[in-house]
PDB file of N, H, CA, C and O in Angstrom:
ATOM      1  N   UNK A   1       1.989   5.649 -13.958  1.00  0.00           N
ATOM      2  CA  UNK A   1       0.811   4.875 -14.257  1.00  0.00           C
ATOM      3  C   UNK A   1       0.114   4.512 -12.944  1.00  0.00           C
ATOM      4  O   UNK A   1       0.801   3.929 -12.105  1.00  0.00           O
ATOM      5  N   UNK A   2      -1.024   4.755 -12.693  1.00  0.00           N
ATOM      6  H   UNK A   2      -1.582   5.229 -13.374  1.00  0.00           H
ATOM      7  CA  UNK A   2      -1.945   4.645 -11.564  1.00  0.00           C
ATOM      8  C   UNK A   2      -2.223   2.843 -11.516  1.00  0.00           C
ATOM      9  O   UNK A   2      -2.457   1.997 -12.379  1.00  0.00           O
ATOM     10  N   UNK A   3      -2.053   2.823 -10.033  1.00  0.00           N
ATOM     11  H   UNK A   3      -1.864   3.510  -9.332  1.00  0.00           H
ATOM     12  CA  UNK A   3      -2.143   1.051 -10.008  1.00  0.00           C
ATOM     13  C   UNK A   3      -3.461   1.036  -9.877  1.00  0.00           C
ATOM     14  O   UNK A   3      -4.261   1.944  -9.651  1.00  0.00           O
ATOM     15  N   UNK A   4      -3.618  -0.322 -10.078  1.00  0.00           N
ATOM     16  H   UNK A   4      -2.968  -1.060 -10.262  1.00  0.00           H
ATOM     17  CA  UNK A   4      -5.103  -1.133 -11.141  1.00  0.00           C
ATOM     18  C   UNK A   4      -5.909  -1.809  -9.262  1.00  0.00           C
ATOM     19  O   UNK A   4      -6.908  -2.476  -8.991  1.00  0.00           O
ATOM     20  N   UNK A   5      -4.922  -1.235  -8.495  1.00  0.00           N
ATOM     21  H   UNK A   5      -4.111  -0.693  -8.715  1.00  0.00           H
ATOM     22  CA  UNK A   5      -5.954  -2.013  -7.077  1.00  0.00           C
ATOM     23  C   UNK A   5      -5.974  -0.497  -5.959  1.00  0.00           C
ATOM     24  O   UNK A   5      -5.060   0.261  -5.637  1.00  0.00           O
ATOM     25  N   UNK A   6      -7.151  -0.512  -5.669  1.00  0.00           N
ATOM     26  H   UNK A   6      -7.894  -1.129  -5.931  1.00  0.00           H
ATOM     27  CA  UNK A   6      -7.280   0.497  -4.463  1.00  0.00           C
ATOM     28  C   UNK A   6      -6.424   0.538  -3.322  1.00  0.00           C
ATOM     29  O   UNK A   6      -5.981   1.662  -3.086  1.00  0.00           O
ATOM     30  N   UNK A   7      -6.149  -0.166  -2.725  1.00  0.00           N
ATOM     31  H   UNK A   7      -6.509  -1.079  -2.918  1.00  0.00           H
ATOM     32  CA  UNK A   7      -5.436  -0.536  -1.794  1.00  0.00           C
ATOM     33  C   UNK A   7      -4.222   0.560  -1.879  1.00  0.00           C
ATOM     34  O   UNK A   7      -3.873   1.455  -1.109  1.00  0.00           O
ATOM     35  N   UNK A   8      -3.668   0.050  -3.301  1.00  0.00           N
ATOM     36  H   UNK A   8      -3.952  -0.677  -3.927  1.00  0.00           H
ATOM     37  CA  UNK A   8      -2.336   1.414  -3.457  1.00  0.00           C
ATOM     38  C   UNK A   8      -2.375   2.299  -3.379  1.00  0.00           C
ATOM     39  O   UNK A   8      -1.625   3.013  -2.712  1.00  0.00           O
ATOM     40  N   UNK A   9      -3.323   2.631  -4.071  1.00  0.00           N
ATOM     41  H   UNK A   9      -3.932   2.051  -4.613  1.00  0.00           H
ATOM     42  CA  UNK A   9      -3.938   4.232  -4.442  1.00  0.00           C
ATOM     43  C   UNK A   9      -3.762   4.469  -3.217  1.00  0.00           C
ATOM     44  O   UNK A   9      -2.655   4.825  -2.811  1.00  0.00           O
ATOM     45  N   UNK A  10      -4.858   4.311  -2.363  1.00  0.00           N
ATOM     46  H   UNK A  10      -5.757   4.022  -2.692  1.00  0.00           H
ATOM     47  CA  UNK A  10      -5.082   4.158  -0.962  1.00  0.00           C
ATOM     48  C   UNK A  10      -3.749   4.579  -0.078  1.00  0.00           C
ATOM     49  O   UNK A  10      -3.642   5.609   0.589  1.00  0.00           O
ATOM     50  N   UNK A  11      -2.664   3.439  -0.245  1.00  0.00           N
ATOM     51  H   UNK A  11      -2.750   2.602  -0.786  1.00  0.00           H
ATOM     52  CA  UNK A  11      -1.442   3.657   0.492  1.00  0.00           C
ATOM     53  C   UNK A  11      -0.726   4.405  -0.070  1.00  0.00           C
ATOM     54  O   UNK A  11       0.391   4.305   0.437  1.00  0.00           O
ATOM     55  N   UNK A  12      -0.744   5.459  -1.229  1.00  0.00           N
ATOM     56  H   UNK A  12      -1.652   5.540  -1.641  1.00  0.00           H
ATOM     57  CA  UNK A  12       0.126   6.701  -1.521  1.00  0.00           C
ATOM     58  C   UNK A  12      -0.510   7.805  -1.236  1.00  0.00           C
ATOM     59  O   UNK A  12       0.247   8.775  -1.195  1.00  0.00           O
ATOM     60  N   UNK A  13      -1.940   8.105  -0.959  1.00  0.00           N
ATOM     61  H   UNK A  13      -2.556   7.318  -0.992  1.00  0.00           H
ATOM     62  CA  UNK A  13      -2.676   8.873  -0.219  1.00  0.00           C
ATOM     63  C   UNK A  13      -2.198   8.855   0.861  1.00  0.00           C
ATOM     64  O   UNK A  13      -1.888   9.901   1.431  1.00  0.00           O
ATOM     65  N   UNK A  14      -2.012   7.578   1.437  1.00  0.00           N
ATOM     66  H   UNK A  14      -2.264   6.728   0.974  1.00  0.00           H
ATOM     67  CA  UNK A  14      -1.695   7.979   3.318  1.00  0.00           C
ATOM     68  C   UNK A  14      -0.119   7.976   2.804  1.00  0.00           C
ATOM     69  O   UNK A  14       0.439   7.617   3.842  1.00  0.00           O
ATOM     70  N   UNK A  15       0.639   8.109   2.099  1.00  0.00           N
ATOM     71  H   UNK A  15       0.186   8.400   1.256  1.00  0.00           H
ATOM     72  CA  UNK A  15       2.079   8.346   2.533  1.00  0.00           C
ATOM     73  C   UNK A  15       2.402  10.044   2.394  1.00  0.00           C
ATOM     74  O   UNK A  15       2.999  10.760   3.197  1.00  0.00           O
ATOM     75  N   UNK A  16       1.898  10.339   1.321  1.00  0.00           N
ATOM     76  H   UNK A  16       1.413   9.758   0.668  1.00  0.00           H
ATOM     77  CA  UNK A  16       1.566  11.818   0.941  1.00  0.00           C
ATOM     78  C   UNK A  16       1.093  12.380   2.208  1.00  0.00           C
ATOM     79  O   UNK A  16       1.825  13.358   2.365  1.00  0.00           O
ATOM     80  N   UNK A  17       0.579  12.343   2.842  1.00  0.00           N
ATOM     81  H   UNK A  17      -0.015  11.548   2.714  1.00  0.00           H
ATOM     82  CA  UNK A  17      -0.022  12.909   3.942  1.00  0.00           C
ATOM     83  C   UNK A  17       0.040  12.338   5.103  1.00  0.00           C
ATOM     84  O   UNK A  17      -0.893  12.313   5.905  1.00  0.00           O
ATOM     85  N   UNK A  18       1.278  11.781   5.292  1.00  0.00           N
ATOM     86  H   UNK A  18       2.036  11.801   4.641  1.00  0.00           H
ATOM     87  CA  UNK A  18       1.985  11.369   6.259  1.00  0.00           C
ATOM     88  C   UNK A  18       0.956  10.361   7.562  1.00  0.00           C
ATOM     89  O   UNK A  18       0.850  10.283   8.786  1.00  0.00           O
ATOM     90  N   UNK A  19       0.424   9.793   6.429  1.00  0.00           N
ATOM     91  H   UNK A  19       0.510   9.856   5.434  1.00  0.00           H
ATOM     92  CA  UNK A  19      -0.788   8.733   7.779  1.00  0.00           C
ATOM     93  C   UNK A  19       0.088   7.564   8.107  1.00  0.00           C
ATOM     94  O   UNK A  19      -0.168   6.562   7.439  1.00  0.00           O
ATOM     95  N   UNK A  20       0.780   7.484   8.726  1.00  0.00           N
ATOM     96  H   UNK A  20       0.988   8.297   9.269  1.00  0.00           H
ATOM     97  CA  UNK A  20       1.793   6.557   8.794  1.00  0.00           C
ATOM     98  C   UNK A  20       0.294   4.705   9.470  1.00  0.00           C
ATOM     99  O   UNK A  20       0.265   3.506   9.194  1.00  0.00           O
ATOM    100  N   UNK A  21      -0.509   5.569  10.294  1.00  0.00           N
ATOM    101  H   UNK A  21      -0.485   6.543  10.519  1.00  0.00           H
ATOM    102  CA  UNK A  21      -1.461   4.329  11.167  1.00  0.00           C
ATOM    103  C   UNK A  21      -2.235   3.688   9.782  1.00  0.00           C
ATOM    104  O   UNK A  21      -2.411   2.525   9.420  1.00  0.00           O
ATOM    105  N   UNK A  22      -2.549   4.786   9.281  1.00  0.00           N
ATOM    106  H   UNK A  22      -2.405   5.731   9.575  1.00  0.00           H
ATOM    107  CA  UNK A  22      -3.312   4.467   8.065  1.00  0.00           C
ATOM    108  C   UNK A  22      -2.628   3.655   7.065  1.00  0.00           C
ATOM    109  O   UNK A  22      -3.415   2.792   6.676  1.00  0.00           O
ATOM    110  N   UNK A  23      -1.209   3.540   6.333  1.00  0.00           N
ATOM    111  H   UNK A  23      -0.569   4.241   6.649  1.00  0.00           H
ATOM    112  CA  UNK A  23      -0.139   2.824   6.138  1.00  0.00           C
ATOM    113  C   UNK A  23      -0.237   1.605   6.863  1.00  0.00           C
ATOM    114  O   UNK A  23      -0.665   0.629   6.248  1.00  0.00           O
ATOM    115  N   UNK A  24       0.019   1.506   7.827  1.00  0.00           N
ATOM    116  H   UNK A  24       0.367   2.299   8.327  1.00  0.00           H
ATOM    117  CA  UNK A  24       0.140   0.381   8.770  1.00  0.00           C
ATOM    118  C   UNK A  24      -0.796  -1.073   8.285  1.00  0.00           C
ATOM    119  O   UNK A  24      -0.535  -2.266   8.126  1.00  0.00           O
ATOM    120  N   UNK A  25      -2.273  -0.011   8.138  1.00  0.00           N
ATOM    121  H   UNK A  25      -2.485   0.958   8.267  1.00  0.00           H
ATOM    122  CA  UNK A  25      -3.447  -0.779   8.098  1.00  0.00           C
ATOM    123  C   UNK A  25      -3.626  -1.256   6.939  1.00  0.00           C
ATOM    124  O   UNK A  25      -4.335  -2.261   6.905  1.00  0.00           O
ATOM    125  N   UNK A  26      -3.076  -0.740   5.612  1.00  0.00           N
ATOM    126  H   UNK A  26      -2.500   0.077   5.639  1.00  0.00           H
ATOM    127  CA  UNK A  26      -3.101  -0.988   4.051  1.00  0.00           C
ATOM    128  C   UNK A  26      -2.107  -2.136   4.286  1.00  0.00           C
ATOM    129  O   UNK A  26      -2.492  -3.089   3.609  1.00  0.00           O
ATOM    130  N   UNK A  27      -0.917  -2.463   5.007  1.00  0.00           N
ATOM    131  H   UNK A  27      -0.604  -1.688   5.557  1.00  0.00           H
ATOM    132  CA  UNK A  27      -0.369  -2.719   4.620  1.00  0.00           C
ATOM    133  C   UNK A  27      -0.641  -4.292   5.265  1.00  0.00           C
ATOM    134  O   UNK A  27      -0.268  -5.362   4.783  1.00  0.00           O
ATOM    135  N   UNK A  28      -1.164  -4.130   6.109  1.00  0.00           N
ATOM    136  H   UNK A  28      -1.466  -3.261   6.500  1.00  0.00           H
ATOM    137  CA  UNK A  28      -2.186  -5.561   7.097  1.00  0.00           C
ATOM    138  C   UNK A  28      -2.977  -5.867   6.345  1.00  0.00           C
ATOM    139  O   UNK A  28      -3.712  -6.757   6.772  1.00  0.00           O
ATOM    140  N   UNK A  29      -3.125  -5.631   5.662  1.00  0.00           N
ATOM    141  H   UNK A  29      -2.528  -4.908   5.315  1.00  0.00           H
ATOM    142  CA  UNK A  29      -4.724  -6.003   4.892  1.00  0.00           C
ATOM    143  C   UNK A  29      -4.578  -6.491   3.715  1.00  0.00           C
ATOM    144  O   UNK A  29      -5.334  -7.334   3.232  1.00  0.00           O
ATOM    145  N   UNK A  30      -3.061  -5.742   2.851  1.00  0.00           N
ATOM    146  H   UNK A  30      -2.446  -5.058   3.243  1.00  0.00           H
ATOM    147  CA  UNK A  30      -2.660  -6.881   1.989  1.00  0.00           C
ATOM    148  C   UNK A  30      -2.100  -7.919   2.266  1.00  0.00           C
ATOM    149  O   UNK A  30      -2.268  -9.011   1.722  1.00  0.00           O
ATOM    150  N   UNK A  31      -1.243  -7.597   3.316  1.00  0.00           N
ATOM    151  H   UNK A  31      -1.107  -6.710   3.758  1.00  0.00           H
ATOM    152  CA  UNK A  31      -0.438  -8.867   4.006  1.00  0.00           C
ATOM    153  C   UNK A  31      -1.562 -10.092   3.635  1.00  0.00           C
ATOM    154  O   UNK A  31      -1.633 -10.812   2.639  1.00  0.00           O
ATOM    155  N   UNK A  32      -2.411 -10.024   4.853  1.00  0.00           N
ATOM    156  H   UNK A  32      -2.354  -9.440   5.662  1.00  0.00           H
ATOM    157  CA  UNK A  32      -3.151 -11.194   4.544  1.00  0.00           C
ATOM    158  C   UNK A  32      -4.201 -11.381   3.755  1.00  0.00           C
ATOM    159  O   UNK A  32      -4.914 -12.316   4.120  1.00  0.00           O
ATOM    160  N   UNK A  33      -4.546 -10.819   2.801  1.00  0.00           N
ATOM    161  H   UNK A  33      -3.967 -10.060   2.505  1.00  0.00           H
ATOM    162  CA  UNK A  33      -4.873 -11.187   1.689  1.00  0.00           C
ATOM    163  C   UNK A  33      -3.462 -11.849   1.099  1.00  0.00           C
ATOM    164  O   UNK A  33      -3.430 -13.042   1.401  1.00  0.00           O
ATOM    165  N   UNK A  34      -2.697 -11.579   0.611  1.00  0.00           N
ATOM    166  H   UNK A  34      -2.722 -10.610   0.366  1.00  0.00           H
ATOM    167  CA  UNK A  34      -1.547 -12.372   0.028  1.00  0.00           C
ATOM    168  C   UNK A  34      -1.465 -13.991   0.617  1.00  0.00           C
ATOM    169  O   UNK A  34      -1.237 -15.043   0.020  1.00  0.00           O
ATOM    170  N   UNK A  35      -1.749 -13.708   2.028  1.00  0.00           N
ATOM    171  H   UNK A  35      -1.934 -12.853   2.513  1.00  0.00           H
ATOM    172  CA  UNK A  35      -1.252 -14.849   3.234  1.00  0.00           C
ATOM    173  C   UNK A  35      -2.343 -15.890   2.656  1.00  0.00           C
ATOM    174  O   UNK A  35      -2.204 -17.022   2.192  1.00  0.00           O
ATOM    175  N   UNK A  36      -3.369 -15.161   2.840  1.00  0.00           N
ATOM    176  H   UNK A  36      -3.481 -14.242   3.217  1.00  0.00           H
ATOM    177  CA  UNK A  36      -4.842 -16.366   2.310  1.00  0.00           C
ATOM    178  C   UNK A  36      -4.729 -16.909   1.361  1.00  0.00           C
ATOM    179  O   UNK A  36      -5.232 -18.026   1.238  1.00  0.00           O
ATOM    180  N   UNK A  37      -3.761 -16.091  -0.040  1.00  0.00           N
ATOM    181  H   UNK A  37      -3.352 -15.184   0.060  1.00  0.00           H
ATOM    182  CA  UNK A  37      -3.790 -16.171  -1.231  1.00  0.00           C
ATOM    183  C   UNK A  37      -5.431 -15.756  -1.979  1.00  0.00           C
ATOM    184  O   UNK A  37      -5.871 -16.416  -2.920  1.00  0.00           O
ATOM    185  N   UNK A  38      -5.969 -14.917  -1.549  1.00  0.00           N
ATOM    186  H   UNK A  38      -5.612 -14.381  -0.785  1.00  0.00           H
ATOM    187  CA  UNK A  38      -6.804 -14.213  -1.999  1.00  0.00           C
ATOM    188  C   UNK A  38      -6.479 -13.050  -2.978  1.00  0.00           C
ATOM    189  O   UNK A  38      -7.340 -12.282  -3.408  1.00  0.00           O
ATOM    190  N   UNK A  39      -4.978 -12.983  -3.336  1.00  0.00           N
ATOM    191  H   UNK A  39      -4.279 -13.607  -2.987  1.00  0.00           H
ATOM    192  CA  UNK A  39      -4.487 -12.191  -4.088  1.00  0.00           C
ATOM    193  C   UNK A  39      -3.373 -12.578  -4.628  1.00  0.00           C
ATOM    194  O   UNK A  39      -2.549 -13.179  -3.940  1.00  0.00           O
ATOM    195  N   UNK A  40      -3.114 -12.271  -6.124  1.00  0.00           N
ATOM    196  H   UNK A  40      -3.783 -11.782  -6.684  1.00  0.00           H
ATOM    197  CA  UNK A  40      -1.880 -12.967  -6.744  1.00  0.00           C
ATOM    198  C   UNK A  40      -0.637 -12.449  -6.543  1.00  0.00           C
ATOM    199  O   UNK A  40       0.171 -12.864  -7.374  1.00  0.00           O
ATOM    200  N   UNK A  41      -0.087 -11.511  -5.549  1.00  0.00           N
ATOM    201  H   UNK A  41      -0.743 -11.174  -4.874  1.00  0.00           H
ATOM    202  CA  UNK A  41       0.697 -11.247  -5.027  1.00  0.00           C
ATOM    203  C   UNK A  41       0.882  -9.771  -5.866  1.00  0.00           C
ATOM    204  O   UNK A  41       1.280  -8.800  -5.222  1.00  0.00           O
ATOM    205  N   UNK A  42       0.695  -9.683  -6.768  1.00  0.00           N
ATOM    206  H   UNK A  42       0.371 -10.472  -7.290  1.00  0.00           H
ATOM    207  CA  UNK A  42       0.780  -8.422  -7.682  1.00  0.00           C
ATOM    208  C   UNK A  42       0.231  -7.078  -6.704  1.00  0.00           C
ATOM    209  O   UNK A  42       0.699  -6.007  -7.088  1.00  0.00           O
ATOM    210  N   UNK A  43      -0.443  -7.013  -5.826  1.00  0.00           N
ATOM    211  H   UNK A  43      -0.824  -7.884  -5.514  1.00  0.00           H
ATOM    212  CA  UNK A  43      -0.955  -6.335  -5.187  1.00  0.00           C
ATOM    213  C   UNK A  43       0.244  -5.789  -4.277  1.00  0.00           C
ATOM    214  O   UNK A  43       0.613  -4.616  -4.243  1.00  0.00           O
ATOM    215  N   UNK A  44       0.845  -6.967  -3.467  1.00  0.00           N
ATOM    216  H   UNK A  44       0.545  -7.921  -3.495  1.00  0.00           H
ATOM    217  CA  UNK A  44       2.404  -6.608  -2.407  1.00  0.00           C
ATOM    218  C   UNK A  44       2.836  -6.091  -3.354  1.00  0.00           C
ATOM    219  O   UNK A  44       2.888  -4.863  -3.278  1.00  0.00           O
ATOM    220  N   UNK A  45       3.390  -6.806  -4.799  1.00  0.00           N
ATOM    221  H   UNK A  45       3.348  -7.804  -4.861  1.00  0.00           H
ATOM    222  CA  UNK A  45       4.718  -5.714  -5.413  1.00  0.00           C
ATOM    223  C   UNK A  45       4.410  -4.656  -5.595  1.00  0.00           C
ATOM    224  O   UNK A  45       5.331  -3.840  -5.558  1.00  0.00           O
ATOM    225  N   UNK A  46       3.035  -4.135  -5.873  1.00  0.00           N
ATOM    226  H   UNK A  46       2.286  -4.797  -5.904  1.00  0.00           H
ATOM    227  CA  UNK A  46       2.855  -2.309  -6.520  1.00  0.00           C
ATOM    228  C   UNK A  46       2.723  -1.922  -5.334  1.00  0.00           C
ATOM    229  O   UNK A  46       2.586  -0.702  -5.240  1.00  0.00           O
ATOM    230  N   UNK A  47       2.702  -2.808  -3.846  1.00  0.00           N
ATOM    231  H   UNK A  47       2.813  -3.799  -3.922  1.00  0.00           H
ATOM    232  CA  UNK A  47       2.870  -1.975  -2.889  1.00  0.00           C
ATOM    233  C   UNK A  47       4.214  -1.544  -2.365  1.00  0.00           C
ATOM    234  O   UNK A  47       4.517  -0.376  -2.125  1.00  0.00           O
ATOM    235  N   UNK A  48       5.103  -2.742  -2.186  1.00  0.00           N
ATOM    236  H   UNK A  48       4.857  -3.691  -2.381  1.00  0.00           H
ATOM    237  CA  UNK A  48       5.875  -2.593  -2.385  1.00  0.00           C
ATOM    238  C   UNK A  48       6.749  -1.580  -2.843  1.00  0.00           C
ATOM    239  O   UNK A  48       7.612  -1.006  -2.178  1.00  0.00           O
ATOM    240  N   UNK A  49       6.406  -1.374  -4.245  1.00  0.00           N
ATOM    241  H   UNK A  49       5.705  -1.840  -4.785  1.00  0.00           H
ATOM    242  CA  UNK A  49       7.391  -0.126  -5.222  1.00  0.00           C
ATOM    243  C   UNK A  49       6.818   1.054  -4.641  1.00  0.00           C
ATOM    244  O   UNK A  49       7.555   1.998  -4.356  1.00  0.00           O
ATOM    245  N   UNK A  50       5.223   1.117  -4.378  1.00  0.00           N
ATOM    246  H   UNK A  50       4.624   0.350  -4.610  1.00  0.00           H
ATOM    247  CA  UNK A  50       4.762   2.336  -3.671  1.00  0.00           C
ATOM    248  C   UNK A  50       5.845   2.904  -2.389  1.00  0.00           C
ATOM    249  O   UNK A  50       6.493   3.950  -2.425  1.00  0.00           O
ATOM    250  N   UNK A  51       5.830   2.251  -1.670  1.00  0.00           N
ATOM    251  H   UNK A  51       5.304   1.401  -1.640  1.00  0.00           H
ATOM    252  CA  UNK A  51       6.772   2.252  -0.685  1.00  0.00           C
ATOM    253  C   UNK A  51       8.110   3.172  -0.951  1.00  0.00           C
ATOM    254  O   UNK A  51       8.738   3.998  -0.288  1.00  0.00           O
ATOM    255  N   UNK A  52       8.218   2.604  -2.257  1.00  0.00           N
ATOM    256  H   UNK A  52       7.707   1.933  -2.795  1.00  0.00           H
ATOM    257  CA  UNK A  52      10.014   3.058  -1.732  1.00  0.00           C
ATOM    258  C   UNK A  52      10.082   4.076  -3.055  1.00  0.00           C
ATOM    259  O   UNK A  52      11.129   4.580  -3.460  1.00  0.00           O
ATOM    260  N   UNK A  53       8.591   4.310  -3.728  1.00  0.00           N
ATOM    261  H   UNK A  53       7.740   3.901  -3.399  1.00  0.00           H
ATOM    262  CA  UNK A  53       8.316   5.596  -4.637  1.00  0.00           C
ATOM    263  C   UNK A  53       7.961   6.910  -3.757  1.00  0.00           C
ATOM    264  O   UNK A  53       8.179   8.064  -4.125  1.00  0.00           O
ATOM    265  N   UNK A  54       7.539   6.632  -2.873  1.00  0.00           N
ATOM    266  H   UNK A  54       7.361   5.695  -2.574  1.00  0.00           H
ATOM    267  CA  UNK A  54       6.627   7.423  -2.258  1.00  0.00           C
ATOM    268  C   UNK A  54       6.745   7.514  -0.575  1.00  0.00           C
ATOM    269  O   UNK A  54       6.120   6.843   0.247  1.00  0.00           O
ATOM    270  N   UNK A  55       7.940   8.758  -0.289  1.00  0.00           N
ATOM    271  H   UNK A  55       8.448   9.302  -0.956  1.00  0.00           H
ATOM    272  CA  UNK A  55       8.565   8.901   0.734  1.00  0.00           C
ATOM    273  C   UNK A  55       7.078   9.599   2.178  1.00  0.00           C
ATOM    274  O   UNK A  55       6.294  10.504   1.893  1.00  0.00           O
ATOM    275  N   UNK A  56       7.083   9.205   2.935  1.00  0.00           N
ATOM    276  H   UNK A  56       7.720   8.469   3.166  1.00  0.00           H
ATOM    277  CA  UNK A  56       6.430   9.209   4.075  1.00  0.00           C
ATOM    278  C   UNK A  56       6.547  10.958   4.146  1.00  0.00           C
ATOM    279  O   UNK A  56       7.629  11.531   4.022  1.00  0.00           O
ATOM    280  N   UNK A  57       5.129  11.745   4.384  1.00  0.00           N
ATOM    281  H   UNK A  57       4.249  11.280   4.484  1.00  0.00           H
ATOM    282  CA  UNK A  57       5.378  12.974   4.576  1.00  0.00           C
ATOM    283  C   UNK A  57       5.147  13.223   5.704  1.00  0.00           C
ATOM    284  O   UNK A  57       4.260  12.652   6.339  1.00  0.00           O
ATOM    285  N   UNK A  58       5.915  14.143   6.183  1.00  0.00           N
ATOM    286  H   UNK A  58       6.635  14.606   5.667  1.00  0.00           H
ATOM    287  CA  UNK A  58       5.572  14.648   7.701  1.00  0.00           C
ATOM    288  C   UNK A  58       4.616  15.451   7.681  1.00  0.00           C
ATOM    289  O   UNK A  58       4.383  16.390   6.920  1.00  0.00           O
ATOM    290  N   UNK A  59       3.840  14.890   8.900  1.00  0.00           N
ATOM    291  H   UNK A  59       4.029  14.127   9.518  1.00  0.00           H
ATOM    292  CA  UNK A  59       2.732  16.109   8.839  1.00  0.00           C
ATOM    293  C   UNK A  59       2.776  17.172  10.436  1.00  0.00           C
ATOM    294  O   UNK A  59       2.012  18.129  10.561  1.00  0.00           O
TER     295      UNK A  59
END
């Protein structure tokens, strides 16, 4: 099931294709959105699971 926020989408694109900087930056950007609470945290967990769904490709 395709997650409901770009951001993910976003960060399984760069894991697929091994953007590890690009990763980095998805992953700063939810950080603090979460941090601000500009987001209900639902955003970290589907990133989260992205993470450990979706193995880092070498490019």
């Amino acid at each position: 099931m395709p997650s409901r926020h770009q951001s993910v989408r976003d960060y399984i694109e760069a894991r697929q294709t091994g953007d590890s900087e690009r990763c980095k930056e998805i992953v700063a950007q939810v950080r603090a959105r979460y941090d601000t609470r500009t987001t209900d945290g639902s955003e970290l967990r589907e990133l989260l699971e992205a993470n450990m769904a979706h193995p880092l490709a070498q490019r």
